[in-house]
N, C-alpha and C positions, 0 to 999 in steps of 0.2 A: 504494500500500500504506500503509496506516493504520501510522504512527510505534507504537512498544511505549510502556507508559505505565507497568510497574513494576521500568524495570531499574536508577535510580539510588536507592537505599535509604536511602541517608543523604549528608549532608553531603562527609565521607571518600569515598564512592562515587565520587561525581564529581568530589572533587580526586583521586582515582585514573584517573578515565578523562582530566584534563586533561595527565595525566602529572608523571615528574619534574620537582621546581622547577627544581634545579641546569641540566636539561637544556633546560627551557622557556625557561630565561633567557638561554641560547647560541645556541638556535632563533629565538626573537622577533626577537632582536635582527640576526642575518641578513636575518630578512624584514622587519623594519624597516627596513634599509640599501637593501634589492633594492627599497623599494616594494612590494614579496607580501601579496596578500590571504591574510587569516588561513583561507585553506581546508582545513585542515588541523583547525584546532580545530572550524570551524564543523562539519567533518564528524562528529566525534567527537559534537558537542552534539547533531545530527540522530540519529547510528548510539543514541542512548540516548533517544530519544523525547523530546526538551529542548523541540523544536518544542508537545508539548501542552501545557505552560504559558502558551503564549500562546492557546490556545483555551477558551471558559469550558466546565463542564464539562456543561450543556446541550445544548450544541454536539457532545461527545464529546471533550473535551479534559481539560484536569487544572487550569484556572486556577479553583479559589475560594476562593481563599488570599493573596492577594498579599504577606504576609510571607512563605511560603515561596519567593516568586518573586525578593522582593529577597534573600534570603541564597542563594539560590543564585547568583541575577547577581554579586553580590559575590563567590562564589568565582571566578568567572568572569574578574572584572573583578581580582582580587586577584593572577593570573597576568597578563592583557594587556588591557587598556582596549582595544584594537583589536578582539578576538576581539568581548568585549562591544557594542561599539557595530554590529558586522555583523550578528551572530545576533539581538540584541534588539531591531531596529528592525523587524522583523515585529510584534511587538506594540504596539509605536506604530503603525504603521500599518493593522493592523487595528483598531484601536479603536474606531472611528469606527462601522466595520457594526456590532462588538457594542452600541453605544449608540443608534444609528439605524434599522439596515438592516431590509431582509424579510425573511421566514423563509428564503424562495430565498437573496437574497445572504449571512447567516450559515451556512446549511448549506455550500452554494458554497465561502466562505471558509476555513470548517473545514476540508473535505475537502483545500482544496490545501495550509494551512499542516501539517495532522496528516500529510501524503505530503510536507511537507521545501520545498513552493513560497515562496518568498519574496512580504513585500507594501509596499510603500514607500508612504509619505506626499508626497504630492506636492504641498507649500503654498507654496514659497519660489519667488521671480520676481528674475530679474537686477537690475528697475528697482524694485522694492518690499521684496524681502526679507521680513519676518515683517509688515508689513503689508498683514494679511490684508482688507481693508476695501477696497483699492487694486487689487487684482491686475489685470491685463490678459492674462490668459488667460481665452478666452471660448466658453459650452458654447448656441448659436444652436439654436434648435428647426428642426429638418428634419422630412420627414415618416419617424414610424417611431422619433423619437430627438432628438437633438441632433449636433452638430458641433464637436469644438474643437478651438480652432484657440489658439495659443502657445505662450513658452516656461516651463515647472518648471525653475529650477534656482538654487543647486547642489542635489540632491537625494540623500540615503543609499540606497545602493543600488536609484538610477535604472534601473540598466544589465541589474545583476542577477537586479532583482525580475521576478516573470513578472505579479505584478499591481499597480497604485499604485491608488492614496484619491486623487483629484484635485478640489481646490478650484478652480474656476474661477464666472467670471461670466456669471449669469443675468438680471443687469437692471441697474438704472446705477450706475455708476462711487458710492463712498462709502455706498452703502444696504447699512445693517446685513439686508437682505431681499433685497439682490441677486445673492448667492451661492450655491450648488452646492454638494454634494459628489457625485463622482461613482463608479463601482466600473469599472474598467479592466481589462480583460483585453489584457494585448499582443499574446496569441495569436490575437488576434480581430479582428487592426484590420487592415484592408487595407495591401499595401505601399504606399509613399508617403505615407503618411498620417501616418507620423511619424518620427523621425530621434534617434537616441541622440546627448547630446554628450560629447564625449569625460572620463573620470577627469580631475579635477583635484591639481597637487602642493598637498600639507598642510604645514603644519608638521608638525603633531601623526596620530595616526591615521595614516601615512602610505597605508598599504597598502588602507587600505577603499574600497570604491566609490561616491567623494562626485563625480558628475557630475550629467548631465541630459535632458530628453526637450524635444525642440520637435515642437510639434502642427500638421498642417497638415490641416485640414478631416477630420479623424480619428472616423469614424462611431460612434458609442454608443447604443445600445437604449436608449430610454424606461426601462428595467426597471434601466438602470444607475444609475439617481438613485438616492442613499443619503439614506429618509427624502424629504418634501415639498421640493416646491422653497421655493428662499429660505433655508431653514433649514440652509446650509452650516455660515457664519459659527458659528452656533450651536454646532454638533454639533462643531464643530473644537473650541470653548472649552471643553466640557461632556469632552469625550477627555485635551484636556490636566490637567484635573484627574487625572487616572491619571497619565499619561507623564512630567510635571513632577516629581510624587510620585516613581516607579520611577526616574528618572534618578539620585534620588540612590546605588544603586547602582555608579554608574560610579564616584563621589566617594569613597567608603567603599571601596572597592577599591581605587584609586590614591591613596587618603594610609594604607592600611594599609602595604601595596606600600612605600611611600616610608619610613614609619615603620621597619618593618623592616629595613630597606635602613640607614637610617643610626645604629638604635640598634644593632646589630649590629656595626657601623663603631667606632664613639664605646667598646663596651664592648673590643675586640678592637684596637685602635690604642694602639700603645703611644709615647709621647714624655716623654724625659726621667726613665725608667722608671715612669711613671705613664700607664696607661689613660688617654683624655678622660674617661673617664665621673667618675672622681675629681674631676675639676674641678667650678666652682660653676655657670661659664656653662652649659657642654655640659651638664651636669645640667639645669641650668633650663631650656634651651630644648627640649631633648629631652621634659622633663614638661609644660612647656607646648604642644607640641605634641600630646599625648598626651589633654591633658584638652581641649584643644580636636576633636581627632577623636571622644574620648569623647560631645562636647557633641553632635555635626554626628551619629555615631552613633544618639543618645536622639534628638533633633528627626526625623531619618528613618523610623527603627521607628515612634514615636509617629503620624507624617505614616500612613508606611503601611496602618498599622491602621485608623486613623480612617476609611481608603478604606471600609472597613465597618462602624464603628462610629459614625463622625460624618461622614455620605455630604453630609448637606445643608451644611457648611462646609467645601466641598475648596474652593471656589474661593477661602479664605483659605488653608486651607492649603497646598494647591500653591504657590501664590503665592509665603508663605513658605519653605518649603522648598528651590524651586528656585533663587529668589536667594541664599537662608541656606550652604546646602549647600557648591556649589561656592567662596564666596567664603571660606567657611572655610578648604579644603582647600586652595587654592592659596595661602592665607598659611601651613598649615602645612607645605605642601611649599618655599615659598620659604625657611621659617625654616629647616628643615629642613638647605636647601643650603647652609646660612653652615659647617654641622660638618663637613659632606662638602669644602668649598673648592672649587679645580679639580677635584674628580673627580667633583662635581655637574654637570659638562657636559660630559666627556671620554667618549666614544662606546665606550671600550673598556679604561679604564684599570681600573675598578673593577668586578665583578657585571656585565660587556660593557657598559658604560653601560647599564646599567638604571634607574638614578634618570634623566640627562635624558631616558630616553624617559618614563619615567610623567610626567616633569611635561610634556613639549611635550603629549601624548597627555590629559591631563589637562583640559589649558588648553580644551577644545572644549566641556567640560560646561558652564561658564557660558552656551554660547550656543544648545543643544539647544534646541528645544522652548519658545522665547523666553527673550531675553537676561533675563539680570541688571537691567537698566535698565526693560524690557517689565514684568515681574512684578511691580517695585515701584512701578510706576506703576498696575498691576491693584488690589497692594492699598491704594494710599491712594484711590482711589476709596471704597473700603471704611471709610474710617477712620469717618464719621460715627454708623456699625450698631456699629464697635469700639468706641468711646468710650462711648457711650449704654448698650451691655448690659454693660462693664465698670463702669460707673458703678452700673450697676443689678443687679450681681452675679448676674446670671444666668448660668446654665452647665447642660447636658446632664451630668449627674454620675454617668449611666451608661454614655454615650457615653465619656468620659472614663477610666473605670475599663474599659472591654472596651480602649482604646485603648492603655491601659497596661500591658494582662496578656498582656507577650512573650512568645511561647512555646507558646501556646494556640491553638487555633482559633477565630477568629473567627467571629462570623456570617457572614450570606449577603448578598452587595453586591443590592442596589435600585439599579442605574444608570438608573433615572427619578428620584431622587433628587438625581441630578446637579445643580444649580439653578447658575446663571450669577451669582448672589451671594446670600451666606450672610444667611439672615433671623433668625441666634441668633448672628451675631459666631463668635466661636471664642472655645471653651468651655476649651481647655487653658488659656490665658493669662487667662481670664477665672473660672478655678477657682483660681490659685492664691491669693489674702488670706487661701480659707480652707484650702490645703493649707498655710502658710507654718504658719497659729496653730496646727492640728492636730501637724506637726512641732516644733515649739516645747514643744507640750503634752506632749511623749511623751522618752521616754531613748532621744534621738538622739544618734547619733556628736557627739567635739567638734566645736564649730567650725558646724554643719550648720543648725542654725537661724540662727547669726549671719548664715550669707552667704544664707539666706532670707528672711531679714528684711531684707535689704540690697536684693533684690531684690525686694521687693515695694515698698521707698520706691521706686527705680529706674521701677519698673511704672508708679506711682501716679501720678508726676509725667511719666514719658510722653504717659500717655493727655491728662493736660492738654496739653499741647504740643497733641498731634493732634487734640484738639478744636479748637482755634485756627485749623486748617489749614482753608479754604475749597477747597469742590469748582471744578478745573479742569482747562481740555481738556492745558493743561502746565502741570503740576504743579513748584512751584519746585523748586530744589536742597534746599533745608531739608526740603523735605515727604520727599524721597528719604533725608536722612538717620533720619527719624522713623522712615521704613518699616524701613531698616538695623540702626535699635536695636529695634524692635519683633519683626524677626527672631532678635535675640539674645533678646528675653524668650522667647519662644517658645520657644526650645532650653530654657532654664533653667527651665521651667517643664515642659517633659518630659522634663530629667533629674531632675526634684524626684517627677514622678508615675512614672517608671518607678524609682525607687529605692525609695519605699515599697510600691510591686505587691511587686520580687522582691528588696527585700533578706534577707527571709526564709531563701530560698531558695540566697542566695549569701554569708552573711554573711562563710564562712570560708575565700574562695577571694582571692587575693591584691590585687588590682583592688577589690572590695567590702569588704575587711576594713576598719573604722571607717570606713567610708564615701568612701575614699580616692580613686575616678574620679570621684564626683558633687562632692566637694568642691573636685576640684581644676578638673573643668568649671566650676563654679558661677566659683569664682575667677577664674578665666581670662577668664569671659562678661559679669563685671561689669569688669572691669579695661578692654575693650573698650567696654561701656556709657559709664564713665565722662570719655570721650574722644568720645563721640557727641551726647550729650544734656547733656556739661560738667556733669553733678556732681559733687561731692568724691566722688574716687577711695574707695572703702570701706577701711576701716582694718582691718587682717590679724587673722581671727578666731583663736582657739585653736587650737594646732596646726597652723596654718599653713606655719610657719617647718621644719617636718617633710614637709610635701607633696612637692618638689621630690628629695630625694634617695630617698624610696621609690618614688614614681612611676618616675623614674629607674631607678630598679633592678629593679622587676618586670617593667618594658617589657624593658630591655636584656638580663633572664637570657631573658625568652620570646623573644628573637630570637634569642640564640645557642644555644638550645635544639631553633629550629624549629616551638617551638610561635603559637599564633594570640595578637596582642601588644594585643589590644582587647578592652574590658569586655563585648563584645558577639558576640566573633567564637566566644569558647569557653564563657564562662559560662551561656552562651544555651544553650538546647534547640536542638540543631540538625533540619532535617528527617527523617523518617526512611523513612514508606512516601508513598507517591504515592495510595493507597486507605489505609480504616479511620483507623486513629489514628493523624495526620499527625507526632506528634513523639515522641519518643525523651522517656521519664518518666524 
């Protein structure tokens, strides 16, 4: 039976069908303890038709949006990073047909994902891990098919899924041409022919079903090849540009989660008849966490959008992103735990331990979909296309501007578009010398050109660094760190383009008022700059020395309030119908 496609209407909708927080937070954390798969939520996400977001909408699904896809995963993720990583890895793992497959395998794929079937990715090997180039899972031509034979593992819902995307090898060992992808039905493979490996314990995640499959001479139809042979490798690299992008999702949800959790604490703790929040520290670190989510926020949305407005630079963008993202959120969750002290890792003292589970739960997003270390060696490959069309200040400056206008419907994604490397650089961080002058020229908030202009000397003298950087097969330590700082221009260069789209729009809502999350992002991202790339730390624009106790306090009343404690989470349009016009005006 085909999933219903118009019962969750808005945003609210479906933190109502996720249920009570107070009660979600007593629940989770039970089945965090028991190891319990989140079946319970994932049912709830299936019983509301959740499942056709991961179908495009060709197919007869509801996916041509992908910003409505992250803020919903964020609600999602914003109650339990676990529910999220089960239910959403059908969309990673289908990815691959919607950008390869036949009309058979997409229709196929639909029909089981839109009836609730689960579809797992199946790329990761005991003895290789994410190197996909390596694998020794091997798909031998029979007559009628192929045969494969080894092991996937650990793989996301191995166990569960009724169908996996399986990488294996079609010719020899290290040929970028010698890989597969294959379309797997479990239901359809003879007994013996293959063997579930057992759940593995987590840290984090505990309750999801992160196991594996071993293949023993496991028969597959000709018709199961996704796309020509050879072009496995490919079509994996070309999908993670989606999935990389969509993960940050999980990150945005678990440092909201976290945010919450301890500005709530900090405002409501009272020592020595004084709230923490009175204080200078707890203040400051509280807002610099704030503007740091705020930063990882803008650089997401912006990543997202781009999936359809700047389709031929995902493979910078992803890139970015995925390393950017996660590494952010787990320093503001780590900051985070210094205000909380012991009750940042006590299981049941505080909220039932609910900060250490989002941060152990957390800790997994760095290594989704390739590690932190994988991507930024993806994008300094890229540096020599960065340098050259930053140098030559070229940018897509419509690309750019659809990429920027939250809230709205995007165009229509072109996944032939997908290209394995960006032949226009990336255009957001290559837009902004002349978003910095333009802000400069206009009656901007105080302060707001200062730390623009900070950030474009920061920019300017990057790109020299990574010009300098020589292409190789390992890429030194230094070049790792260019990429790291290059990820921060990035954010700051899409909280600079997402502030002039919609500060219009929000100028009198407490987060936006003079400019107050972009300023305090901006701050936070060169402060981190300046410690990457060693230049003089930037010297405190106007208004500055005001940043820390406002932030501070609009974060902390919207947590004790219950309302959404990020520039993004409420001032945004939220979703609204699934058909017509997709956002609430």
């Amino acid at each position: 039976m085909t999933a219903p496609r118009s019962v969750i209407g808005s945003a609210a909708a479906l933190a109502a069908v996720l249920g009570d927080p107070a009660e979600a937070v007593r629940h989770d954390a039970a089945l965090d303890a028991a190891e319990g798969f989140p079946a319970e939520v994932c049912a709830r996400l299936d019983g509301v038709g959740f499942p056709a977001l991961y179908v495009p909408t060709e197919w007869g699904g509801a996916l041509d949006d992908h910003e409505r896809l992250l803020r919903l995963w964020r609600i999602v993720a914003r109650r339990d990073v676990s529910a999220l990583v089960a239910h959403g890895k059908t969309y990673l793992g289908a990815a691959s047909v919607w950008i390869a497959g036949s009309a058979v395998q997409s229709a196929s794929t639909a029909a089981a994902v839109l009836s609730g079937g689960q579809v797992a990715w199946a790329l990761s090997e005991p003895e290789h891990g994410a190197d996909l180039l390596n694998g020794s899972v091997t798909a031998a031509e029979q007559d009628g098919g192929y045969r494969l034979d080894g092991v996937k593992w650990p793989i996301n819902n191995a166990t569960r899924a009724g169908h996996l995307v399986v990488l294996a090898r079609t010719g020899s060992a290290a040929d970028p041409r010698g890989h597969s992808l294959f379309l797997v039905d479990k239901k359809s493979l003879p007994a013996g022919s293959y063997r579930l490996l057992p759940k593995v314990a987590t840290h984090g995640i505990r309750g999801v079903d992160i196991s594996g499959i071993e293949f023993t001479g496991a028969p597959v139809p000709t018709d199961a090849l996704i796309g020509p042979a050879g072009t496995g490798v490919e079509t994996v690299l070309r999908a993670l540009q989606l999935t990389r992008t969509m993960c940050g999702a999980l990150s945005l949800g678990a440092g909201e989660h976290a945010l919450r959790l301890v500005a709530r604490f900090t405002a409501t703790r009272i020592i020595q008849r004084r709230p923490l929040i009175d204080r200078p520290v707890p203040a400051s670190v509280l807002a610099r966490c704030a503007a740091l989510l705020g930063a990882a926020e803008a650089a997401t949305f912006v990543a997202t959008r781009s999936i359809h407005s700047l389709t031929r630079e995902m493979s910078v963008t992803s890139a970015v992103v995925k390393a950017l993202v996660p590494t952010l959120i787990d320093a503001v969750i780590g900051d985070l735990a210094e205000l909380l002290g012991a009750r940042s890792f006590l299981t049941e003292a505080y909220e039932h331990g609910a900060f250490q589970k989002v941060r152990r739960d957390h800790q997994i997003a760095a290594v989704f979909d390739g590690s932190t270390p994988v991507n930024r060696a993806a994008l300094i490959q890229q540096f020599p296309r960065l340098t050259r069309d930053f140098v030559a200040g070229a940018f897509d400056a419509a690309g750019v501007a659809q990429a920027a206008r939250v809230g709205e419907r995007p165009g229509p994604l072109d996944r032939g578009a997908l290209v394995l490397l960006s032949r226009q650089g990336c255009s957001v961080v290559q837009s902004l010398p002349a978003l910095a002058e333009e802000i400069g020229s206009q009656d901007a908030p105080i302060g707001l050109a200062e730390h623009a202009d900070a950030l474009c000397v920061v920019v300017r003298h990057l790109h020299g660094l990574m010009a300098e950087v020589r292409p190789a097969a390992r890429p030194s330590i230094a070049a790792y760190e260019l990429a790291s700082a290059y990820e921060l221009c990035y954010a700051g260069a899409a909280c600079l383009h997402l502030w002039k789209s919609r500060e219009r729009h929000h100028r009198d809502e407490p987060l936006w008022r003079d400019g107050l999350w972009v300023r305090a992002a901006l701050r936070a991202l060169l402060a981190r700059l300046a410690v990457i790339v060693r230049t003089v730390p930037p010297s405190a624009a106007p208004g500055d020395e005001l940043i820390d106790g406002r932030l501070a306090g609009v974060v902390a009343e919207a947590a004790v309030s219950g309302a959404v404690v990020t520039a993004f989470g409420a001032a945004m349009p939220q979703p609204s119908q699934w058909t017509g016009d997709c956002y609430e005006r």
